[in-house]
N, C-alpha and C positions, 0 to 999 in steps of 0.2 A: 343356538345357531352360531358357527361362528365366524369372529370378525373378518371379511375376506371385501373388497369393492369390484366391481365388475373391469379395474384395472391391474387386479392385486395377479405377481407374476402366478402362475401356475401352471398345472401339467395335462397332458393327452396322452390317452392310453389307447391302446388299439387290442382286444381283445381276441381271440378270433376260436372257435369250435376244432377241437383234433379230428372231429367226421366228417369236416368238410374236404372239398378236392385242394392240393395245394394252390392249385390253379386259380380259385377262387380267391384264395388269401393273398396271392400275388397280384393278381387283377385291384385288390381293394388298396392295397396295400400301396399302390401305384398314384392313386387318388391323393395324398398326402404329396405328390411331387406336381402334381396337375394344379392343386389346390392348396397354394402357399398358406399354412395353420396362420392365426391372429401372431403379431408378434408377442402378445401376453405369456405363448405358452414358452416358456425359457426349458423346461424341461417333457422328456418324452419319454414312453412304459412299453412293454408289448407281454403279451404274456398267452402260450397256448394253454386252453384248458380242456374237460372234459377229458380227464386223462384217469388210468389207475392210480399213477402216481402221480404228484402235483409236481406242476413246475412252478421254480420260481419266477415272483416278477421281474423283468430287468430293467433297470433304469438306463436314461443314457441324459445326456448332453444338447445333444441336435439328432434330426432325421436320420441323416448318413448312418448314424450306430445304431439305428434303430430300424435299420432297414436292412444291414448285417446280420442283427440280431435274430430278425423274424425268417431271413433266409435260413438261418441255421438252425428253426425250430417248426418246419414248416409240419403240418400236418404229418402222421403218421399210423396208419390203419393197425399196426400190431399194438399200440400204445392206448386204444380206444377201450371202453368200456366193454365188458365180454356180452354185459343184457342191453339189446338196443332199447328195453323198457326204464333203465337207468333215468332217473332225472339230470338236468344237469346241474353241474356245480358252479355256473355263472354268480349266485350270492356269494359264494363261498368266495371269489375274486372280489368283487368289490368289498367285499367287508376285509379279506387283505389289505386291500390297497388302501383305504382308511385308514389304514393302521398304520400303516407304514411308516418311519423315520426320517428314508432318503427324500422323497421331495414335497412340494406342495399338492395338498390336497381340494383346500380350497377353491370351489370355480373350476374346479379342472371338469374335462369334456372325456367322456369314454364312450369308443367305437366300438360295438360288441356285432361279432358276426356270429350267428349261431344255428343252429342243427339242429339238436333237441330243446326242447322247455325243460324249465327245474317245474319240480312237484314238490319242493320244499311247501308248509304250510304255514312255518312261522318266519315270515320276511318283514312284517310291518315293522321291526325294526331297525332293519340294515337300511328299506326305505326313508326312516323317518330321517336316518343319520346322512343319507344320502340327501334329502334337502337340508338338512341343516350344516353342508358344507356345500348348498351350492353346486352342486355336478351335475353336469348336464348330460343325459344319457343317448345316445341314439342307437337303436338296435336293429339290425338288418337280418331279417328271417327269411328261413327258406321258405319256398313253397309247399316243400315236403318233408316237412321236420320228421324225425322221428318218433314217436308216439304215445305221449306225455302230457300233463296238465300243461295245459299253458295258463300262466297269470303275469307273466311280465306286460301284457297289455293292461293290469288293474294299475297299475305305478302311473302318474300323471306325470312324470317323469323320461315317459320311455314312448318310442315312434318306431313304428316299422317299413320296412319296404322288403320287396320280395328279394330274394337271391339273385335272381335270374336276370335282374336290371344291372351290367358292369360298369356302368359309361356314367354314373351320375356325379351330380356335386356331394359336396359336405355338408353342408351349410353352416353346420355346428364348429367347424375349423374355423371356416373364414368369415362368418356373422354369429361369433360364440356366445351374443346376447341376447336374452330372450324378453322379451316385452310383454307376451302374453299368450297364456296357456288355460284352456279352457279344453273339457269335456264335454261330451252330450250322446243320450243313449235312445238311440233311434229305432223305429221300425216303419216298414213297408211307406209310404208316401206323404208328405207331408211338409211342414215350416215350424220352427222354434224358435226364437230368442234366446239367444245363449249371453255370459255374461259380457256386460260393458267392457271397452277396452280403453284406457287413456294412454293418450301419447304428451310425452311434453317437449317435443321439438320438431320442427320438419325435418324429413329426410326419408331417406329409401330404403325398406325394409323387405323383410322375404315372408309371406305366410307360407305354411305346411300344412297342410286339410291329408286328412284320411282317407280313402274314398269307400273303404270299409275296413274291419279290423282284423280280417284273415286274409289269407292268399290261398289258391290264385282267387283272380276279379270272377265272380259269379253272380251278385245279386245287386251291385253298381249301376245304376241307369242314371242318374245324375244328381249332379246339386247344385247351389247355387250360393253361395256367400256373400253377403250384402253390410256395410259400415257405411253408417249415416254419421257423421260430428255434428253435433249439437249445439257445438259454437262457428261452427260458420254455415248451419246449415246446408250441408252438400252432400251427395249418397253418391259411393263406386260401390262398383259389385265385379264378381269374377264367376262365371260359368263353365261346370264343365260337363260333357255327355258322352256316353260310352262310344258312341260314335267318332269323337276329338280323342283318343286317346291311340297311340302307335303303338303300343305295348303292353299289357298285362298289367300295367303299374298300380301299386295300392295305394300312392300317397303322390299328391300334386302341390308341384312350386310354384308360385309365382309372385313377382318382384312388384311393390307397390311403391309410390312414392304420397306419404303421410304428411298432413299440417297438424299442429299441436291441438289437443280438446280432447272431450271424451264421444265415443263413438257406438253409440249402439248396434251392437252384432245381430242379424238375422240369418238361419243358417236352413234352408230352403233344401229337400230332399226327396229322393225317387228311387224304391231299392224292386228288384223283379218279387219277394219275396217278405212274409212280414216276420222274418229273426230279426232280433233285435242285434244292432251293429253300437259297439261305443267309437263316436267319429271322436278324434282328437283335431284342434285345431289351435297351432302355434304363431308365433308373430319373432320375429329375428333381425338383428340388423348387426352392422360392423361396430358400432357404436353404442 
């Protein structure tokens, strides 16, 4: 693992699919001005992939060059893979950018927009390398990828939400730490205990729950998250039902405000159908 503290400077990448519309990439791309990054991240990447040829990463300074940058590389449909059965070359990026010389790696945050899945079958090692620097990944899936294995949801590492949602936060910009990250592999109706979570300070945090692990929403009828603390005795919980939802959305925000202890998780759930769903469920704060 290496040495890096969750104040150590480091970098944001903003990765984005050559299949997508450019329009989409400028919609996301816009979110990085709406959603002022941590000041940690001193340096900024952008980089199109899914391409015949690879492009390189760019490095820049601040936003502004990096938002020159991505205008001049924006998506391009002759550039694209000729078999849309192609996997993508999304590992083949990060394990660049690990490598890399020019900036810090450590703790750094990558925005990955993507089109197709990779079908690569040997990753568990770009993953392993990938927590032991610390990177925290967020990945924004279409709805309609193109048609390919998907395993970026097996990474504990990695969060999706559909395409089709333009207007949201970052989280991972501007609450770039993470408190607690927990899996669980569900089906059809039911409650679990998922693992303990400690906190050791008050303050206000962001959870991110799943509501299932593909798009679009088809078999989501609800759930319900519950944290009891153990040392002061007290249970919040957060509800949501397909009914509350304005949108299509695969994955749900919401801002808590946390006293220090450790807090047993119960993760309460209702799917129309018994597939099994792996729900991810994260914990985030600015601090």
């Amino acid at each position: 693992s290496s040495p890096c503290s969750p104040k150590t400077p480091t970098t944001a990448l903003f990765a984005y699919s050559n299949d997508l519309d450019s329009s989409v990439v400028t919609k996301f791309q816009g979110l990085f001005s709406t959603n002022k990054p941590d000041g940690r991240y001193i340096k900024f990447a952008n980089i199109r992939f899914d391409l015949q040829l690879e492009d390189p990463i760019f490095y820049h300074s601040n936003v502004s060059e990096m938002f020159s940058s991505v205008a001049s590389h924006l998506p391009n449909p002759s550039l694209s893979f000729i078999d849309s059965s192609t996997g993508s070359d999304i590992f083949r990026v990060f394990e660049r950018f690990l490598q890399n010389g020019d900036v810090p790696v450590c703790g750094a945050t990558i925005l990955v927009l993507a089109k197709r899945y990779p079908d690569d079958v040997s990753f568990n090692q770009i993953v392993t390398d990938l927590q032991g620097n610390h990177v925290t990944i967020s990945v924004v899936a279409s709805q309609t990828p193109l048609e390919v294995v998907n395993i970026l949801k097996n990474s504990t590492t990695l969060l999706q939400k559909q395409m089709e949602l333009t207007s949201f936060g970052m989280p991972t910009l501007y609450t770039p730490y993470v408190y607690y990250a927990t899996n669980a592999k569900v089906s059809g109706t039911g409650s679990i205990e998922v693992a303990r979570m400690t906190i050791s300070s008050k303050f206000s945090y962001i959870f991110l729950v799943t509501l299932q692990d593909h798009g679009p929403l088809d078999s989501f009828q609800r759930f319900k998250l519950t944290w009891h603390n153990k040392n002061t005795n007290t249970t919040s919980f957060h509800e949501t039902e397909l009914a509350d939802l304005w949108i299509s959305e695969t994955i749900m925000m919401f801002d808590v405000g946390l006293t220090a202890g450790v807090y047993e998780m119960t993760y309460e759930y209702e799917f129309s159908d018994n597939n099994t769903e792996t729900i991810q469920i994260r914990l985030t704060s600015a601090l």
